[in-house]
C-alpha positions as CSV (number, residue, x, y, z in Angstrom):
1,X,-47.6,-163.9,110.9
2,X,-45.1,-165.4,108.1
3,X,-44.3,-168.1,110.5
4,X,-45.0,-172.4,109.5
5,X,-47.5,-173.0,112.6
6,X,-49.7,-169.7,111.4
7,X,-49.8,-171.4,108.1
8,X,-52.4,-174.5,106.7
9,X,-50.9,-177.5,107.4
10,X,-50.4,-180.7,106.5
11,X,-49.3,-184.4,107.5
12,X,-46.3,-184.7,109.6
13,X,-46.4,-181.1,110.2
14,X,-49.9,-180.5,111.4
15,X,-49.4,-183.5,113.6
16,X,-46.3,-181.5,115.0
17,X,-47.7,-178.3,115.3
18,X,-51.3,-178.7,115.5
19,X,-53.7,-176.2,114.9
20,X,-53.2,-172.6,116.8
21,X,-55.4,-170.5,118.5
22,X,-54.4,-166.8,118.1
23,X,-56.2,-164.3,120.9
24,X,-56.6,-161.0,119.2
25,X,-57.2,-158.1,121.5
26,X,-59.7,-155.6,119.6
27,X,-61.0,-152.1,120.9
28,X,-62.3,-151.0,117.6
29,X,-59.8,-148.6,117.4
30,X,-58.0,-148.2,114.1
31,X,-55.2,-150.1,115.1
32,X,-56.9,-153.3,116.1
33,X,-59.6,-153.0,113.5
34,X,-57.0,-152.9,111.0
35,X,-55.5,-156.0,112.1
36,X,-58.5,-157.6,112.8
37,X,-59.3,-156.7,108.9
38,X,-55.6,-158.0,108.0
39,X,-56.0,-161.4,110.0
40,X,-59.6,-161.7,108.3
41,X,-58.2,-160.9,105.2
42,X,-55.2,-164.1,105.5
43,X,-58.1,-166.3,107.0
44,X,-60.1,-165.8,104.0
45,X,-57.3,-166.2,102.0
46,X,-56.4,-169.4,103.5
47,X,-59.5,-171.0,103.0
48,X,-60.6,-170.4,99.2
49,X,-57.4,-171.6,98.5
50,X,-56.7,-174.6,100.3
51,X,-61.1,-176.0,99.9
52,X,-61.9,-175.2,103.3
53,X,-59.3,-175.4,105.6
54,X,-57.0,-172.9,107.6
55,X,-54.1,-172.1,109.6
56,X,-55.2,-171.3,113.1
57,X,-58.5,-170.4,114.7
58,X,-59.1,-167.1,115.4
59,X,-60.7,-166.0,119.4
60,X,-61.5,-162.4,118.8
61,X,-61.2,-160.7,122.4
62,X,-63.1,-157.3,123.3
63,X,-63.4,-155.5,126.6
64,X,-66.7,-153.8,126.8
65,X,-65.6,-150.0,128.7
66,X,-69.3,-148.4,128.2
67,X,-72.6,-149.5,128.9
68,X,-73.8,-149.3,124.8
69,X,-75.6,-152.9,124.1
70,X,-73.6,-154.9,121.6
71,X,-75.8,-156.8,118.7
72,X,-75.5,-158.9,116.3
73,X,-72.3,-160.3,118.0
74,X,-72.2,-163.9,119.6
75,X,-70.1,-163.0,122.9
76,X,-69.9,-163.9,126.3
77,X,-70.0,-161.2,129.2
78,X,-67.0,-160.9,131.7
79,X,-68.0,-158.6,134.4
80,X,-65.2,-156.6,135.5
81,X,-65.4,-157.1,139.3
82,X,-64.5,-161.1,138.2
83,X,-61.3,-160.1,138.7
84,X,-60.4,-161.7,141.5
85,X,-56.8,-162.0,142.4
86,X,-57.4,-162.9,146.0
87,X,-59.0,-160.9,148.9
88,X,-59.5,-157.1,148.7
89,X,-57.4,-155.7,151.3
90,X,-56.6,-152.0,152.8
91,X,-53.4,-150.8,152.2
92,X,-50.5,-148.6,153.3
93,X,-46.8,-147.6,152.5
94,X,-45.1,-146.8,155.5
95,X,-42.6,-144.2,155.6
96,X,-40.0,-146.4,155.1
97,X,-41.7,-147.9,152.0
98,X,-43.0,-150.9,153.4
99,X,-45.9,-152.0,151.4
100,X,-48.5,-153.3,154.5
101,X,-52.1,-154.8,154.0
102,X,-54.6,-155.1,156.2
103,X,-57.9,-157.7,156.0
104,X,-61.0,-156.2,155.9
105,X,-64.1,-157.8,157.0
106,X,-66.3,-159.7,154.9
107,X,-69.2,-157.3,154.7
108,X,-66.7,-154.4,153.3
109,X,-64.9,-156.7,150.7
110,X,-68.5,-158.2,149.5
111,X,-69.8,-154.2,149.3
112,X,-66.9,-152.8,147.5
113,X,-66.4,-154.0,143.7
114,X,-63.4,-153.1,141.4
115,X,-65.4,-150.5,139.5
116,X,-66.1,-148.8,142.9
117,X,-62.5,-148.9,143.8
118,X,-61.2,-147.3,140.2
119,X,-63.6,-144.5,141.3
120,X,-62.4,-143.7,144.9
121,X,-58.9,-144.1,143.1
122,X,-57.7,-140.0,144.2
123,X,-56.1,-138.9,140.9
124,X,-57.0,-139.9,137.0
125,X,-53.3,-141.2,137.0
126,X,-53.8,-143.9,139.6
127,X,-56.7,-144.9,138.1
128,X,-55.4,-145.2,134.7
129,X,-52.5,-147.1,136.2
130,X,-54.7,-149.5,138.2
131,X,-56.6,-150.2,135.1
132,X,-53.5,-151.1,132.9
133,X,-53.1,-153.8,135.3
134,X,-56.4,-155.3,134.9
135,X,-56.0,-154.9,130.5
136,X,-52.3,-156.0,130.4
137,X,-53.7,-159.5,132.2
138,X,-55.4,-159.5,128.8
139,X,-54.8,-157.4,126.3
140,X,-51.6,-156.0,124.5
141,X,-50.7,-152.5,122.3
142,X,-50.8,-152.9,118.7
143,X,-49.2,-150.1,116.6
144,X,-45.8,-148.7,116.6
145,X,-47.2,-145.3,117.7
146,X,-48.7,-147.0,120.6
147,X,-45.7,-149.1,121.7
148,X,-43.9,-146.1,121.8
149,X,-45.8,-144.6,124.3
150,X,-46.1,-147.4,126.6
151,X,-42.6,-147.2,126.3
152,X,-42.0,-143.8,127.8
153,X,-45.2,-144.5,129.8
154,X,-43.6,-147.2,132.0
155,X,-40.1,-145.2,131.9
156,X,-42.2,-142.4,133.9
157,X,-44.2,-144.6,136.4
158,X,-40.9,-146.4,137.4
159,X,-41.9,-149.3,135.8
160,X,-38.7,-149.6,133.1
161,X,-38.0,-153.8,134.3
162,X,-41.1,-154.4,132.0
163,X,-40.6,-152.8,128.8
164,X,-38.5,-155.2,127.3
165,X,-41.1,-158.2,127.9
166,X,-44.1,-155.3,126.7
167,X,-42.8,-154.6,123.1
168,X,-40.5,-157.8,122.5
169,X,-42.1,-160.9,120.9
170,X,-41.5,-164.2,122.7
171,X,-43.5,-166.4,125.5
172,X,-45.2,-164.0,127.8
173,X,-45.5,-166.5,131.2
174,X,-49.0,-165.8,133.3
175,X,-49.1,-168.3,136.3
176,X,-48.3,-171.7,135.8
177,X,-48.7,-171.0,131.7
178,X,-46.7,-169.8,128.7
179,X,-48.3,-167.9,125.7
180,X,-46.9,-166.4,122.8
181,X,-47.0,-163.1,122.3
182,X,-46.1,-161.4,118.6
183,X,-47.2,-157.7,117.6
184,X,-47.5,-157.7,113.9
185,X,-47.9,-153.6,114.0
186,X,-44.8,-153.1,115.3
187,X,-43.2,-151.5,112.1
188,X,-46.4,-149.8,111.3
189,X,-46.6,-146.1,112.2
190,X,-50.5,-145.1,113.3
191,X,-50.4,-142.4,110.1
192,X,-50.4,-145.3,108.2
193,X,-52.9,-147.6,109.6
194,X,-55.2,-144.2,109.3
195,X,-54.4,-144.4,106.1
196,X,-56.0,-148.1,105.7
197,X,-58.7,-147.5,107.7
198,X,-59.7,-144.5,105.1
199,X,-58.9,-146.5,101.8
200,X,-60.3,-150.2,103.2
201,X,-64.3,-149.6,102.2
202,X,-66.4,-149.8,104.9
203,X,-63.9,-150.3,107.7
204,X,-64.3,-146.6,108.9
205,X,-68.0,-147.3,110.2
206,X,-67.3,-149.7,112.7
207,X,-64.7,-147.6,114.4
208,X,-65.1,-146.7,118.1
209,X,-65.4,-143.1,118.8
210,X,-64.3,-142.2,122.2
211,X,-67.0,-140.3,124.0
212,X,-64.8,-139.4,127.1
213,X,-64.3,-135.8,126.9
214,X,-60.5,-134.3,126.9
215,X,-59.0,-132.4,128.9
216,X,-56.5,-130.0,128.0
217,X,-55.5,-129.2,131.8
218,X,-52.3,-131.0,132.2
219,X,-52.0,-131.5,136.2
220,X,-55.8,-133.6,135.5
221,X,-54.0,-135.6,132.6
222,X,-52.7,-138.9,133.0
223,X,-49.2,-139.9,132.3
224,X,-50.6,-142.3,129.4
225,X,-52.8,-139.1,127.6
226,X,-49.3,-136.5,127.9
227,X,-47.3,-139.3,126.4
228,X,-49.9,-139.7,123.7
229,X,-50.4,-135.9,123.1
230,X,-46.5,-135.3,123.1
231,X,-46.2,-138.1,120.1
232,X,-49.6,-136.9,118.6
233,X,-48.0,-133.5,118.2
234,X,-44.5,-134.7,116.6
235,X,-46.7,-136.3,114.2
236,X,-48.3,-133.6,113.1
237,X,-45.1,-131.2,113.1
238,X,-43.5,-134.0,110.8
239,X,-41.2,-136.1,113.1
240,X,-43.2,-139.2,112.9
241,X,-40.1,-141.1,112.8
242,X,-39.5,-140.4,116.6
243,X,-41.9,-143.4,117.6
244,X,-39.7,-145.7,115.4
245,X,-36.5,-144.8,117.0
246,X,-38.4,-145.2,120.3
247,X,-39.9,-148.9,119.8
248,X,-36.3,-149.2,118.5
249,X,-34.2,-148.5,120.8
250,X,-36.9,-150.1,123.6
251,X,-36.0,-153.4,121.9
252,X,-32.2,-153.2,122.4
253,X,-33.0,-153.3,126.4
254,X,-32.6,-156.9,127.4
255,X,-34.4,-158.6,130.5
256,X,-32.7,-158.3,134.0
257,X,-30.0,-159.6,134.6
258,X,-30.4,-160.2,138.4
259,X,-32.1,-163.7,139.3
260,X,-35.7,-163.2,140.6
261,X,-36.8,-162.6,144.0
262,X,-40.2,-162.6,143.5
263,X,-43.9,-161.7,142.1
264,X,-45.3,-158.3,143.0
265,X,-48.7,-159.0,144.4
266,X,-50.1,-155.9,142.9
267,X,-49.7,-156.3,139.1
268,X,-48.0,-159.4,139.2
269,X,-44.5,-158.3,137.1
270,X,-41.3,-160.5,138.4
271,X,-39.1,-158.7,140.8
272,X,-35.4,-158.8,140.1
273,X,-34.5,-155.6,143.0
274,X,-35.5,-155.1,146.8
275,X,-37.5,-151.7,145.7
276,X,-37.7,-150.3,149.5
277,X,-33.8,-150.7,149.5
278,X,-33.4,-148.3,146.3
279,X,-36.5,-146.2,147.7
280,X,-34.3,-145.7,151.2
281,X,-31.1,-144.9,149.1
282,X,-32.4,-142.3,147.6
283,X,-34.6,-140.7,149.7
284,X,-33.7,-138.1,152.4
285,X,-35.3,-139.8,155.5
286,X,-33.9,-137.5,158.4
287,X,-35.2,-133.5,158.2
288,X,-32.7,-130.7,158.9
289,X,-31.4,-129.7,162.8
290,X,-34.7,-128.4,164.6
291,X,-33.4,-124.6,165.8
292,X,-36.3,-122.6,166.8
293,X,-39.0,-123.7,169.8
294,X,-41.9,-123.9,167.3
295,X,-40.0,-126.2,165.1
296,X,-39.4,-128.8,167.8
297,X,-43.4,-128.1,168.8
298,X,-44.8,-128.9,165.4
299,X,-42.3,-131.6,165.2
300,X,-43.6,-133.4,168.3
301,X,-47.2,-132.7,166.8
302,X,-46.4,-134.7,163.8
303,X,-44.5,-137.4,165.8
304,X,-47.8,-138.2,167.9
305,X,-49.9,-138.1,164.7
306,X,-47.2,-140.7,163.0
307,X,-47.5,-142.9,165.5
308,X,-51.6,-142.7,166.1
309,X,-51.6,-144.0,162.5
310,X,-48.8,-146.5,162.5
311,X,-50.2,-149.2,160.3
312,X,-49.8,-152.9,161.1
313,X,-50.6,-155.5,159.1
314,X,-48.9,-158.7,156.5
315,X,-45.7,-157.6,154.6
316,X,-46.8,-157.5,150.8
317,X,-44.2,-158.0,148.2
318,X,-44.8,-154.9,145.6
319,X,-42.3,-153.7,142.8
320,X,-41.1,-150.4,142.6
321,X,-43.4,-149.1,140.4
322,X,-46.6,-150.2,142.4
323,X,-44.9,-148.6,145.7
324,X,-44.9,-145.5,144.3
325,X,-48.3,-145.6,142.7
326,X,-49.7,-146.8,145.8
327,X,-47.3,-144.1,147.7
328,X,-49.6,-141.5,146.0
329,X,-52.8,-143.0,146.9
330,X,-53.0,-142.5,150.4
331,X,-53.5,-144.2,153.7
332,X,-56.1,-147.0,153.3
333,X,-56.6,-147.5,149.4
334,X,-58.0,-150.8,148.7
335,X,-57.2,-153.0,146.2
336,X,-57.1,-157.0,145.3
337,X,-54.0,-158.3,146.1
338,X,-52.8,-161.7,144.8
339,X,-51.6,-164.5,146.9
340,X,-48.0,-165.2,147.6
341,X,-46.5,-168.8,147.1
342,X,-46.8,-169.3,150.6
343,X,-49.9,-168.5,151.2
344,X,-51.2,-170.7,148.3
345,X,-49.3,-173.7,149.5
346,X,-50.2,-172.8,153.3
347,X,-54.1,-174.2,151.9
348,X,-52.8,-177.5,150.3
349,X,-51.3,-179.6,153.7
350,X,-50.1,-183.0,152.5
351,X,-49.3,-185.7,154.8
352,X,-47.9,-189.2,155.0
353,X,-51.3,-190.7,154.9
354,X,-52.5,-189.1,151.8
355,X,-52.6,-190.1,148.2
C-alpha cells in the first residue's frame, strides 16, 4: 500500500485523488488479522505524524459463519439469505449439458432460504463451491499460501478462466461498477505471518479458532481442504517455497483472449467459450453396439425413464465450471440465479411518449 492515493494528501493532489475507502475482508484468521494489525499499524502512523489526518478510511468487513454473539463491536448484520440475485429456481443439466431452470411457485421460493439450500447441497464439495460464490461477491484470499491454493482449487473445479483476475491486482468489475483490488500478502508465506501473529503481543487472543471438526476421510473432503492439506504438508516437510512458485507462475496467465459472450448466471464470472460445445467434444455421448437381448431391454428401460424426466424450462447461460458443479448435484437443485441482460431490460419498456 506504497502507492500516492493510500498516502495523506495534500492540495492539488487530494483534490485529484480524494480520500479512499479501502474494504478489508477479515475472518480473524492469522492472515487477515495480521493485515488488519499492519493497516492499523500505517493508520496510526499516519495520523501522529501528520496532527490528525490520514490517507484513506478504513471499512473493516466480517462475515459472521457461527451463531457466537459479537460485543463490543459497532456492526451491522447482513443475513445471509439477503442474497438475492434474482428468483430461486429449480435446475437441471440435460444430457447434453444444457443448463435448464425451471420457476418455482411463490410459496416454495418464500419457504426455502440460502442456508437451507447449502444444506440439501448432496456433497461437502458442492456446498463449499456454492459458498465461494456467495464470499468471492465479497471477500478476497489474503496470503501467499492461500492464493496458492485457490489457485490449484479453481484448476480442479474447471474454473482456470478466473485465476488470473483472482490473484492479479487491478479493477475487479462487479455490475455496472469498477473496484480495485490489491493483495498486500501476496509475497508473504503463511509460516511467516504465524510468525507475526506469535511475536505481535496480544494479537494471538483475538484469533478465530475453527470449531468445525476435520475429517481425515478424503472422499468427504472438499477440493478446497485436500488442496490446503497437500500445501500444509509441503510446509511442514520443508518445501514451503512450492506456494511461491505456484502464485508465481498463476500470475504469468494472462486474461482470455477470446471476446466475451457473456455472464454466467450462476457465479457471475465472464464467459469467453460456449462450455456445452467443449462438454460435447469431449464426452462420449453414444454407448457401444447393443449385442445381447437384455442389453437392448435395459436400454429401452432407461430410454422411457429419460424421457419421463425430460426437463423443460428457460436456457440459462452457465460457465464451464458451474455445469459441472451443478452436473453433480442432481436433477432439481435449487439455487438463485441472476438475471440475464434481457431479462432486466425486458422490465424497463421505453416509448416515444416518455421522458
Amino acid at each position: 500500500m506504497l502507492d500516492e492515493r493510500y498516502k495523506v494528501k495534500y492540495g492539488a493532489v487530494l483534490e485529484r485523488l480524494g480520500t479512499q475507502r479501502v474494504l478489508l475482508p477479515l475472518s480473524f484468521g492469522p492472515s487477515s488479522l495480521v493485515l488488519f494489525d499492519m493497516i492499523a499499524s500505517l493508520l496510526q502512523e499516519q495520523n501522529l505524524a501528520h496532527k490528525g489526518k490520514q490517507g484513506f478510511e478504513l471499512v473493516v468487513l466480517h462475515l459472521q459463519e457461527d451463531e457466537q454473539a459479537a460485543e463490543k463491536i459497532k456492526f451491522k448484520i447482513v443475513n445471509a439469505d439477503d442474497w438475492k440475485l434474482s428468483d430461486k429456481m429449480k435446475i437441471s443439466v440435460s444430457n447434453e449439458f444444457d443448463v435448464i431452470a425451471q420457476k418455482l411457485d411463490s410459496k416454495s421460493e418464500t419457504a426455502l432460504t440460502v442456508s437451507h439450500l447449502l444444506e440439501l447441497s448432496p456433497s461437502r464439495s458442492l456446498r463449499a463451491d456454492l459458498l465461494a460464490i456467495i464470499y468471492e461477491d465479497t471477500i478476497f484470499q489474503t496470503a501467499h499460501d492461500a492464493m496458492a491454493t485457490e489457485v490449484i482449487s479453481l484448476t480442479v473445479k474447471g474454473r482456470g478462466l478466473q485465476i488470473s483476475q483472482e490473484i492479479a491486482d487491478g479493477p475487479r468489475s462487479y455490475g455496472d461498477h469498477s473496484v480495485h483490488v490489491i493483495f498486500p500478502l501476496r509475497e508473504v508465506l503463511f509460516a511467516e505471518v504465524d510468525a507475526v501473529l506469535k511475536l505481535r503481543e496480544g494479537l494471538l487472543q483475538y484469533m478465530k479458532i475453527s470449531e468445525e471438526p476435520q475429517t481425515r476421510i478424503v472422499k468427504n473432503m472438499t477440493v478446497q481442504a485436500l488442496t490446503s492439506q497437500y500445501f500444509d504438508n509441503l510446509d511442514a516437510t520443508g518445501y514451503a517455497s512450492t506456494a511461491s512458485t505456484v502464485v508465481k507462475t498463476a500470475e504469468k496467465l494472462g486474461g482470455p483472449k477470446d471476446p466475451k459472450t457473456g455472464i454466467c448466471q450462476i457465479c457471475g464470472c465472464d464467459i469467453h467459450q460456449d462450455a456445452r460445445k467443449w462438454l460435447r467434444n469431449i464426452t462420449v455421448a453414444e454407448a457401444a453396439p447393443l449385442v445381447k437381448d437384455e442389453q437392448r431391454k435395459y436400454a429401452e428401460a432407461y430410454e422411457l425413464e429419460f424421457r419421463a424426466n425430460d426437463v423443460s424450462g428457460v436456457g440459462l447461460t452457465v460457465c464451464y465450471g458451474c455445469t459441472t458443479t451443478l452436473a453433480g448435484a442432481g436433477s432439481g437443485f435449487v439455487w438463485p440465479v441472476r438475471a440475464s441482460k434481457e431479462e432486466i431490460l425486458d422490465e424497463y419498456v421505453l416509448t416515444d411518449d416518455e421522458e
